[in-house]
N, C-alpha and C positions, 0 to 999 in steps of 0.2 A: 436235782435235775441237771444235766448236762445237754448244753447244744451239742449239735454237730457242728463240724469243724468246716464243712463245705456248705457256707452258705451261695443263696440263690443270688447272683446279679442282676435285679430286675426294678426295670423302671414302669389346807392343803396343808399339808403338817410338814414337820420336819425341813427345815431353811439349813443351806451352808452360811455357817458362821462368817461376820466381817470381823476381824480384819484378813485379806491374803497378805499372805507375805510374800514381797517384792524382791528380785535381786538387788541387793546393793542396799537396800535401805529394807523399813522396818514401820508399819501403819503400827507397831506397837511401841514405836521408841526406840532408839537407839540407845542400845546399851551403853552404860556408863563405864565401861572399861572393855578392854580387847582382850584381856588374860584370858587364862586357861585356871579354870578351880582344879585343886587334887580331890580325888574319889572319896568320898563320906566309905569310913572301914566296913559298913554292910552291905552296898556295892562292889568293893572291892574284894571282895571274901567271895561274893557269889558269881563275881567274872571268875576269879580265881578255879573256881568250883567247874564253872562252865568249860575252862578250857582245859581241865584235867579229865574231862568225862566228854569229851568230843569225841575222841579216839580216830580211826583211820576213814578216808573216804570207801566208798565202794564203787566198782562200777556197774555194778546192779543197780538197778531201780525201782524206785516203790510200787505199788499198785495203784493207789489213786495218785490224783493231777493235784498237784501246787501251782498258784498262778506269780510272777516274775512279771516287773516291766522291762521292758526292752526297747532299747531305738529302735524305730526302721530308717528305713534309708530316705527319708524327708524330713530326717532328726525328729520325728515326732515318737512318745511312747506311749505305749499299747502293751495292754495284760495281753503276757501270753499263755496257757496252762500246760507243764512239764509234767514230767514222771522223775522227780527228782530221785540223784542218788539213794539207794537204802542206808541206812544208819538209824541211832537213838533218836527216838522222838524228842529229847532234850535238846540236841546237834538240830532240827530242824528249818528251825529259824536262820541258825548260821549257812546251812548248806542254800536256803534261797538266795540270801545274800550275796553268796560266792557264786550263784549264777551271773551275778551282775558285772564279776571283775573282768575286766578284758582280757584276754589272752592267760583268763585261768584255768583251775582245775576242769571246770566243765565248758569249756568253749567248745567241744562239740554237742552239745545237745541245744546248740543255740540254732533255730530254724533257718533255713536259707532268707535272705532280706532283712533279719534283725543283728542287732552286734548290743553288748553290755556297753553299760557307762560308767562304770567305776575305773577308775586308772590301774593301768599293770602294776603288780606287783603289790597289790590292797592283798591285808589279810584281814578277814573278819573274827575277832581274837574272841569277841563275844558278844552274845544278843543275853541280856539278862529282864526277866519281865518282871515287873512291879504288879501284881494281880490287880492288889484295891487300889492300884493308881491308875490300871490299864496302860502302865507306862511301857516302853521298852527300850531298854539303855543299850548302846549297840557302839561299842569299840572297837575302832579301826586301829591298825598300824600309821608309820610314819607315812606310810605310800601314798593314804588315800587324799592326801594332801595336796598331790603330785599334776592334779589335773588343769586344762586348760579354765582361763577365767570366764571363757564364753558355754563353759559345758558346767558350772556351777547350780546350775537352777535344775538343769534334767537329774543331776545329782541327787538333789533334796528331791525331788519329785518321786524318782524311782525308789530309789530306797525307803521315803513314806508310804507309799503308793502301797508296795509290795509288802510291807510289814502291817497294814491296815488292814488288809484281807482274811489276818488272824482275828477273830471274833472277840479276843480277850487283849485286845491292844485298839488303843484311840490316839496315843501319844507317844511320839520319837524321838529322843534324847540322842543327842550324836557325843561320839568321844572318839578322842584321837591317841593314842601313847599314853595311858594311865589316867587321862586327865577330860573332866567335860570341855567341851567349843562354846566359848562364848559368841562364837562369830565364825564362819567359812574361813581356811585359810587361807585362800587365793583372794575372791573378791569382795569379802569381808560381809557378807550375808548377815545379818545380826540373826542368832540363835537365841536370844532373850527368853523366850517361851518354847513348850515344848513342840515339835512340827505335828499337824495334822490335817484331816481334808480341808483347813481353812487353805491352805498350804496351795489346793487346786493342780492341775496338769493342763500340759500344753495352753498354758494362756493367752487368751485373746484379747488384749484391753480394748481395742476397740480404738475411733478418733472421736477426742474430746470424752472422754469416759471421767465421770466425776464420780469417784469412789465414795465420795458419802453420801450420794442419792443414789447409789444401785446397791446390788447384792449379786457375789457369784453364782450361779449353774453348771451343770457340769453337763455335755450332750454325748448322745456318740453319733461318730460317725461309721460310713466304711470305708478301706481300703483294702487292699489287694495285694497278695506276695509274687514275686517274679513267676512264680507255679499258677499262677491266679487264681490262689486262696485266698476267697475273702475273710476278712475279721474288721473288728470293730477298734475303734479310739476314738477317747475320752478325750473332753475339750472345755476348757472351764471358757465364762464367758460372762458380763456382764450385763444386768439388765435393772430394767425398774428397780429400786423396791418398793413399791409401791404395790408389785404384783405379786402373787403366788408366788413364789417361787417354781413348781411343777411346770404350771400355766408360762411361765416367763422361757424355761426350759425348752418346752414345748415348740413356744413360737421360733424360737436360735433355731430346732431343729429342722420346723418348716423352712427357716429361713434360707438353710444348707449351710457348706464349706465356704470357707475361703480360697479364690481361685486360687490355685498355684502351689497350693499345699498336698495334694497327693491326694486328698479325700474325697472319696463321694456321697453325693445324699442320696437318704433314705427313702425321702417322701416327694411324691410329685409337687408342680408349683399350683397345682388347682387344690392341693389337701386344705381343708378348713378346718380347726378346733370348733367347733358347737356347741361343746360344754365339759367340765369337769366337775367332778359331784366326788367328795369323802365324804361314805359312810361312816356312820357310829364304830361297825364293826373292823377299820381301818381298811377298807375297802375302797381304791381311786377307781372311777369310772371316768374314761378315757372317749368322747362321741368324734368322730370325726366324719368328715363330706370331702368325696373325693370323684368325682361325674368318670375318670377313667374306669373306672370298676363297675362290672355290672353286678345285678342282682345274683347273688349265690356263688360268685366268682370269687376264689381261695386267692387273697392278699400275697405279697413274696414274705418269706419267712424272715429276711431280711428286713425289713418294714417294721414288721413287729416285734421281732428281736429287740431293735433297738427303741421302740418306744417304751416295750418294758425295764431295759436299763435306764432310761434318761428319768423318766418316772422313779425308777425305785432308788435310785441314786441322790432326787433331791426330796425323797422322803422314803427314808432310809425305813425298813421293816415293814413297807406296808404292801400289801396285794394290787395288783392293778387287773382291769379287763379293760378290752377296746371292743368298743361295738363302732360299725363303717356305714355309711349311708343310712343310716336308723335299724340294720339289723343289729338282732342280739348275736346271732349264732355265727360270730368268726375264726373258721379254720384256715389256716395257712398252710401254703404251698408243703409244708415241715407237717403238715395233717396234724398239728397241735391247736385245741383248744385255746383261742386266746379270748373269747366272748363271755369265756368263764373265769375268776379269780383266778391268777398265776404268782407264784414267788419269783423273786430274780434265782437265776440261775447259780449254780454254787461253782459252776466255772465256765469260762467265755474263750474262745479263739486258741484252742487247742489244733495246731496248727503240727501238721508232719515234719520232717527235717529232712 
């Protein structure tokens, strides 16, 4: 399933793992040395491999969408879904990645109000995947090194973010000039462990936020391109743990944005959770009360878009429905079925150029 790309403007299994990791520091420890290890010869053999079988870009493009973070212009990132260069499915991995370099090969396919965040002059030498480790080992040049200290964190984000959308990768190993990172080289990030959704995006710690009585979520939001195309961003954020997780999600999202950040909410301030229910069959059932909506009146598409991503994000694989005022049969302004069992979407915010 694919949304559209124009949406409407209109007004519990599955937990992300603690610890996130922090700019600058490390809830997993600070590693015991700042070097760089040399490449174990089995990695090194199959970069090797990888960058002899990349072969030339094209400037033809695939038939289906690859989804890429990218800033916008409120430094926040947001999937966006491309038609990435044609080339080997092997090169695939590499060519998202080089969506992300600044002032790279493909800096025109990057949409009007987004820009990459990897430093000019990054080359991605290789993405190598570990299957039974779902790892993937991803070799930068000297360049990618190059970046400011305050753009460190969109860094690890994007390039996680973006490599996690592969079905058969959970985990990202960074490498610089032949050798793993033990640590960011600008502001010294500890890389101890491999990066993954613990990792979170756009973070929000919140005031007074005591990390060992919560647990992350991840919401979305929306926002808007200069064209005013809306699309959605992802917002990690902390809450109980005490709660759901989903439930915890949920409530950030009724909650909204933070003023000043460019985003807007999804849901009015009258919306009420009433109930979440997982079935046996991994089935979340979503009840909400909302008095602006009348009886048989199609929700904005936008609404429920994104309750099924915040849903399915902090319980990863599982089906969601929303039923609104105690009815079952919710169709949206998008005339899609959400009152019945829906999968997340296989791409979001496929936005024009």
């Amino acid at each position: 399933m694919r949304w559209n790309r124009h949406l409407r403007n209109t007004a519990a299994a599955g937990a992300l793992a603690i610890p996130l990791l922090l700019s600058g520091c490390s809830l997993f420890g600070v590693s015991p040395s700042a070097q760089i290890d040399p490449p174990p010869s089995d990695v090194e053999a199959q970069m090797l491999e990888s960058l002899e079988s990349s072969g030339q870009t094209s400037l033809e493009t695939e038939d289906t969408l690859s989804t890429v973070y990218l800033k916008n212009e409120q430094g926040l990132l947001a999937p966006v879904s491309l038609h990435l260069p044609k080339g080997d499915e092997a090169g695939k991995l590499n060519r998202m990645l080089e969506m992300l370099v600044e002032g790279g090969p493909y800096q025109g396919a990057v949409p009007s109000g987004f820009s990459a965040v990897l430093p000019e002059g990054t080359e991605v030498k290789a993405v190598t995947v570990k299957s039974d480790e779902k790892l993937a080992i991803v070799e930068f040049n000297q360049s990618f090194g190059s970046y400011a200290a305050a753009d460190e964190r969109k860094i690890l984000e994007a390039v996680t973010w973006t490599l996690l959308g592969n079905q058969d990768i959970e985990n990202v190993q960074l490498w610089m000039d032949g050798a793993k990172l033990n640590e960011m080289p600008v502001n010294k990030t500890p890389l101890d462990r491999p990066l993954n959704r613990t990792l979170g995006i756009n973070l929000e710690l919140g005031d007074g936020a005591s990390l060992s009585q919560t647990r992350p979520v991840t919401v979305f939001f929306s926002a808007s391109t200069p064209d005013g195309v809306q699309y959605f961003v992802p917002v990690t954020r902390f809450v109980s743990a005490e709660n759901n997780p989903v439930t915890g999600a949920l409530k950030e999202l009724i909650e909204g944005p933070q003023r000043g950040d460019g985003l807007m909410g999804v849901l009015t301030d009258n919306t009420v959770l009433k109930a979440l229910e997982l079935s046996e069959d991994g089935i979340i059932t979503v009840s909400l009360e909302d008095d602006m909506f009348e009886p048989g009146e199609k929700p904005p598409a936008q609404m429920l878009q994104s309750l099924v991503l915040t849903v399915t994000e902090n319980a990863r694989d599982k089906k969601v429905r929303i039923w609104l005022n105690g009815q079952k049969d919710v169709i949206g302004m998008d005339n899609q079925q959400y009152g019945e069992p829906v999968l997340r979407p296989e791409t979001i915010n496929e936005i024009p150029l």
